[in-house]
N, C-alpha and C positions, 0 to 999 in steps of 0.2 A: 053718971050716965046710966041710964035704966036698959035693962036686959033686951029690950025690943030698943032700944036706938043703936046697939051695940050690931046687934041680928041684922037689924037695916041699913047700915053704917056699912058692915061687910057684905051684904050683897050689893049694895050699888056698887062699892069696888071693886070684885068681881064682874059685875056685868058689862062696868065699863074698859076693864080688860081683857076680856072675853070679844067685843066689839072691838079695841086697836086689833088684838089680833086679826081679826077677821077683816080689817082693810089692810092690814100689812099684806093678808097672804092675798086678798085682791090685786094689790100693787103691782107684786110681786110676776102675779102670771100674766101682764098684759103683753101683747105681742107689738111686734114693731118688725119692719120691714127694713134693710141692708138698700139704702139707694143705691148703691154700686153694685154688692154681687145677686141682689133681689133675693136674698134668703131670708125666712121670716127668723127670728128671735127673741127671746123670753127679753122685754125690756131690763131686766135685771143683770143680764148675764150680758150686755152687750159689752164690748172691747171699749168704745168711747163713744161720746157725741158732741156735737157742734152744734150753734146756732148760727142759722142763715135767714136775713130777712125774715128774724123774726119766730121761727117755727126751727123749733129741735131736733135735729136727725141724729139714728141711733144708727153704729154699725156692728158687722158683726165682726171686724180684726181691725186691727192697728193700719194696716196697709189701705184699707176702703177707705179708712176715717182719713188719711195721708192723700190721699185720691180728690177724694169730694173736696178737700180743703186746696188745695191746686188749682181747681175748677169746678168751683159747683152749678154753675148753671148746665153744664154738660148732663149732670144727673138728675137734676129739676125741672121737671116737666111744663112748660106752660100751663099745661088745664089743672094743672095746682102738684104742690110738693110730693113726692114718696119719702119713704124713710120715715110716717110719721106712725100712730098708734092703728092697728087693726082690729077692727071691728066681730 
């Protein structure tokens, strides 16, 4: 392998590391809203989530997530879901 494919070699693996990083730390800070107590939280850091019909909801303690699993049409809005990602 020649000096310039070696150069080239290790910059695309870098670059391409450089970019997971950069959607990890995207991931990482997207927000989500607690269907039960309405407080927003970093989707990362949420206590647990559930799927209901379909669409993920994050909360933010063991007690909401225990809540909406009980009864979740109570937290589900007709004019569409909360709990999901914020814009």
């Amino acid at each position: 392998m020649s000096k310039q494919s070696r150069i080239l070699t290790i910059f695309m693996v870098m670059s391409f590391a450089l970019v997971l990083v950069g959607i990890s730390q995207l991931q990482a800070a997207e927000k989500v809203t607690c269907p039960v107590s309405g407080k927003e939280i970093e989707k990362s850091e949420a206590a647990g989530s559930f799927e209901y019909k379909g669409e993920t909801y994050y909360f933010c303690c063991a007690g909401c997530q225990d809540k909406f699993k009980a009864d979740p049409t109570k937290y589900v809005k007709d004019s569409g879901p909360i709990g999901l990602e914020v814009s």
